[in-house]
N, C-alpha and C positions, 0 to 999 in steps of 0.2 A: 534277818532271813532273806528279805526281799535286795539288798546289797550282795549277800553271795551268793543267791541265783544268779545277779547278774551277770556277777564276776565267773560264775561254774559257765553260764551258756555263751561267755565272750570268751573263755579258754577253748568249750567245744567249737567254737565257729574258726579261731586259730587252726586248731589242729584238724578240722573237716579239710582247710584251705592248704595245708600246707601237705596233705596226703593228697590232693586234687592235684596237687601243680608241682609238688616234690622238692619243692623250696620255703623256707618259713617268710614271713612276711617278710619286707625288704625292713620294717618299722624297728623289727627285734633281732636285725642283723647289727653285729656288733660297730660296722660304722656309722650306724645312722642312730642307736641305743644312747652310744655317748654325744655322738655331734647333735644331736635334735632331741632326740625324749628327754634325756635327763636335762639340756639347756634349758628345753621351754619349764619343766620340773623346778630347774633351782630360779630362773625367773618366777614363776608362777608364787612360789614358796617364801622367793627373796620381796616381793612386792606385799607380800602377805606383814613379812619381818618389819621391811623397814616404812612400809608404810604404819603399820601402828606406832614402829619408834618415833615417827614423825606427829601423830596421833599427842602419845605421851606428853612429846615436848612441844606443840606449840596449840592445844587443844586443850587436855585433860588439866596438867599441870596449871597452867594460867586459870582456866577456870576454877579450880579449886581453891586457889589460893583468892579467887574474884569473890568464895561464900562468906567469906568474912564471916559472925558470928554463927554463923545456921552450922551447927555442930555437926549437930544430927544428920542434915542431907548432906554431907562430907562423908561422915561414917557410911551414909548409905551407897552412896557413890562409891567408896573402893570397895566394899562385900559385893555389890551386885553389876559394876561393871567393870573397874579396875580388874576384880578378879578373872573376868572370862576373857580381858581383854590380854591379862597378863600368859594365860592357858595358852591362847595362839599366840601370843608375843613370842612366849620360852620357846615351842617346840617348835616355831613356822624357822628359829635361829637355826635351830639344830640340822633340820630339813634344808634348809640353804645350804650350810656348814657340808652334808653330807653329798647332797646330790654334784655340787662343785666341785669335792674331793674327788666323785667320782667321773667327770668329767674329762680330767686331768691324766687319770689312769687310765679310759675308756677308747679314748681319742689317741689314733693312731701316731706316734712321731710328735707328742703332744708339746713336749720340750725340746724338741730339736727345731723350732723354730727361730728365725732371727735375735739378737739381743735384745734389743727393743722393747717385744712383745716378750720376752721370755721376764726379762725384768719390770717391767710395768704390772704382768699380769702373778707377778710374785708380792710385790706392794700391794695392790688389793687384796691379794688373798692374806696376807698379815695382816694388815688393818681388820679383816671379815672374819679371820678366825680371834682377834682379839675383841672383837665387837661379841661375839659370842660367846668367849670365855667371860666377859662384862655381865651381859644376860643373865649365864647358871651361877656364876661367884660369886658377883655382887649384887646386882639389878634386885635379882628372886630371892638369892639369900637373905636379903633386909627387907625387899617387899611381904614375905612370907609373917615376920616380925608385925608390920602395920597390918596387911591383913586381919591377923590376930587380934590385934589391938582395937581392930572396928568391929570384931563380932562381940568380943567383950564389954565392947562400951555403947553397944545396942541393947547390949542384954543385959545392961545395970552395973555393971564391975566397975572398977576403976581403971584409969588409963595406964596403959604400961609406962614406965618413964621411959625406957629404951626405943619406945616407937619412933619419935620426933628425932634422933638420932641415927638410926635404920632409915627411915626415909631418907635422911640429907643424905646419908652416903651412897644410896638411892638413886637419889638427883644427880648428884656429881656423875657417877657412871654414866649413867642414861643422858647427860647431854657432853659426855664427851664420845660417847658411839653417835651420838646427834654430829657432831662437829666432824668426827671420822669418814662419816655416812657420806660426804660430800664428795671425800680426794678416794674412797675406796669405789663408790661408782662409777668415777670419772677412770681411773684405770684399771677397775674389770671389763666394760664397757669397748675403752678406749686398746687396748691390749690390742683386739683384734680387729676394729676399727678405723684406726688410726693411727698408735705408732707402731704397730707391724709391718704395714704399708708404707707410711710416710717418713719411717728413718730406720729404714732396713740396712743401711748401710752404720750404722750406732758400733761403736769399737765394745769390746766386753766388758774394758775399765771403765769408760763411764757409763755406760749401764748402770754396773754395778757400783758406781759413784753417788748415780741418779737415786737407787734401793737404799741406799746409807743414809744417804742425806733424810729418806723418809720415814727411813727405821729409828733414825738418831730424833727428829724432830716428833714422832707418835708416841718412843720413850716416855721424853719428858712431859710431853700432855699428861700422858698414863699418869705416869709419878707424881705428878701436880693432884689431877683426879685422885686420885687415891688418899690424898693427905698427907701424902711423905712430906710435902715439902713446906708443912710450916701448918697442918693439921686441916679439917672442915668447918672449922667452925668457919660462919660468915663474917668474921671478922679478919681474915687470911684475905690482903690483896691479889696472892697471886690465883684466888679462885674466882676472881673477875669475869671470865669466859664461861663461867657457870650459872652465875648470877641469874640470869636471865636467858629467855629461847632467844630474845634479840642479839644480847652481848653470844652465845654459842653461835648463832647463825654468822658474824662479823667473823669467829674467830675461826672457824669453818672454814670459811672463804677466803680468810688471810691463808690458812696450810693449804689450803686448794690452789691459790694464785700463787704459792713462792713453789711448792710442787710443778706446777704446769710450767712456770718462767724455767727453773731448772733442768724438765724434759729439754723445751724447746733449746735450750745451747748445750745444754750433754748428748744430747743423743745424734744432733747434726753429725 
């Protein structure tokens, strides 16, 4: 109640101002809606996201795997915090997902900018909308699964066999949006930054050279994550990069640095 009072008497202060001076605020004119409110929005939203993804992977996970025998504070741990932390994980994705979406459309001449920045700020946003289809398809989809699995086995059931299995595919997702997380900031970030600016003169082929080389190389991460390529079990070498937040953060930064070497002589 006390929220849409607030929200009812910050609409009348709107509308008192905008009959006062005959213009609506400059805030909810359409170039400053999309260049500033929604920015700071999918910021705010996006820091929300990928800061718990960061959470998961180099915090929650480590620690739990640290309880060794203690069942129980494990079970208790994903029902009472995993859970609320997964509620703003899923939706802060979606939130980002949207208000960026909207950004793009909001913002005046928003693709007619340089190659550069038009292809850079295309690679992040694939990386970000695949980071969030990871989230609802797979991430929640199998978390939901363990979830389950730890209210039952608080409250005397037996353990689901399928849990241990949901989880891993779990894992695998969640530290490859970990590893994505890296090269998708550095050119949402950088788009308008820096190679809008700094290689404004980039031809449209290697641009889009530069989008290939990152679409072809997030592919096969994907397909790996996923199991296609020789299954999850931990016994599969080429899910090495999963292994661990360590081994993810290495492999992170390896797509980041052949990315970034790439920009730097494609787009001169």
């Amino acid at each position: 109640m006390l929220v849409f009072s607030c929200h009812f008497s910050l609409l009348k202060l709107i509308e008192i101002y905008s009959n006062s001076k005959g213009e609506i605020m400059e805030l909810l004119t359409q170039a400053y809606i999309g260049d500033f409110l929604f920015r700071y929005l999918h910021i705010a939203v996006g820091i929300t996201w990928i800061g718990l993804l960061y959470y998961f992977n180099l915090v929650q996970v480590p620690a739990l795997a640290a309880y060794g025998d203690e069942g129980k504070a494990r079970m208790l741990t994903l029902d009472k915090v995993a859970r609320r932390a997964l509620w703003w994980f899923r939706w802060a994705a979606i939130a980002t997902l949207v208000t960026g979406l909207l950004i793009t459309g909001l913002i005046k001449d928003y693709w007619q900018q340089n190659n550069a920045h038009n292809m850079t700020i295309s690679l992040g946003m694939i990386y970000g909308t695949l980071m969030a289809a990871n989230v609802w398809m797979i991430i929640w989809k199998n978390q939901k699964v363990v979830l389950a699995n730890a209210v039952n086995v608080l409250g005397g059931a037996a353990a689901d066999p399928a849990a241990a299995g949901a989880g891993r595919k779990a894992l695998l997702a969640s530290r490859q949006n970990f590893i994505f997380s890296f090269s998708m900031l550095w050119f949402m970030v950088g788009s308008a930054h820096f190679y809008g600016s700094a290689f404004g003169d980039a031809t449209q082929s290697n641009a889009m050279t530069l989008l290939i080389i990152g679409v072809v190389l997030g592919a096969i991460l994907q397909i790996n994550a996923l199991g296609m390529l020789g299954g999850t079990a931990a016994t599969n070498k080429l899910l090495w990069p999963y292994e661990s937040h360590k081994n993810a953060m290495i492999t992170g930064g390896v797509l980041w640095l052949i990315l970034w070497v790439a920009s730097e002589v494609l787009l001169k």
